[in-house]
C-alpha positions in Angstrom: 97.5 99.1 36.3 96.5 101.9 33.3 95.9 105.4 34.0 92.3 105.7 35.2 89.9 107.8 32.4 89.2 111.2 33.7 85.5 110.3 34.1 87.0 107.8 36.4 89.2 110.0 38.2 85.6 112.3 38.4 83.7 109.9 39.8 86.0 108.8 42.3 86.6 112.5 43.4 82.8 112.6 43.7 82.3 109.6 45.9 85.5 110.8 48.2 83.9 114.2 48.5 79.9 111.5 49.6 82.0 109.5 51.9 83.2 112.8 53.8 79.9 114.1 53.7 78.4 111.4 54.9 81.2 110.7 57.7 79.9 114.2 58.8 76.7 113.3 59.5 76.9 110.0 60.9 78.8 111.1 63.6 77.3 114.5 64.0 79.6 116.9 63.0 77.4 119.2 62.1 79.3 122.8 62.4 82.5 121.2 60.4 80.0 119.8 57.8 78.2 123.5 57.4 81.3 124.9 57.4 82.1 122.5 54.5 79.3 123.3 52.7 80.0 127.2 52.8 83.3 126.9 51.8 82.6 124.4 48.5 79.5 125.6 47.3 80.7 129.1 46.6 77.3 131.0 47.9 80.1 133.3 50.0 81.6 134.7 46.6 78.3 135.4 45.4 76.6 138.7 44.7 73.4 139.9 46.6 71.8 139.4 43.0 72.5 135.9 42.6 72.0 135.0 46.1 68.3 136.0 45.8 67.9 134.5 42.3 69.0 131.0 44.0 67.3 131.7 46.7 63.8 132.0 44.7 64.4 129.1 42.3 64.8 127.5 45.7 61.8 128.5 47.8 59.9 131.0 45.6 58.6 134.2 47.2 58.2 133.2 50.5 56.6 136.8 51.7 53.2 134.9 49.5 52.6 132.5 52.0 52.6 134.9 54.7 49.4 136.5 53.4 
């Protein structure tokens, strides 16, 4: 057996990171899932600056629809 490519040792961390993910939800493990998600998607380690500017590319100026 050769050495998988690292696009194949990518992908294969990718769908092991879906398959958790997805285990997660199926059976309703939702605090360990957002947990999950805070930890890996690095919004904690974020400034205030770049939380809004995610934020807006996200939802736009939400205080417009409240008018």
């Amino acid at each position: 057996m050769s050495k998988p490519t690292t696009q194949e040792m990518r992908e294969q961390l990718v769908n092991n990171e879906v398959d958790y993910i997805t285990e997660l939800v199926f059976k309703n493990r939702h605090q360990e899932l957002s947990d999950y998600v805070a930890k890996t998607c690095g919004f904690k380690d974020d400034d205030d600056t770049e939380i809004e500017a995610i934020y807006m590319s996200l939802y736009g100026d939400m205080s417009d629809e409240c008018a």
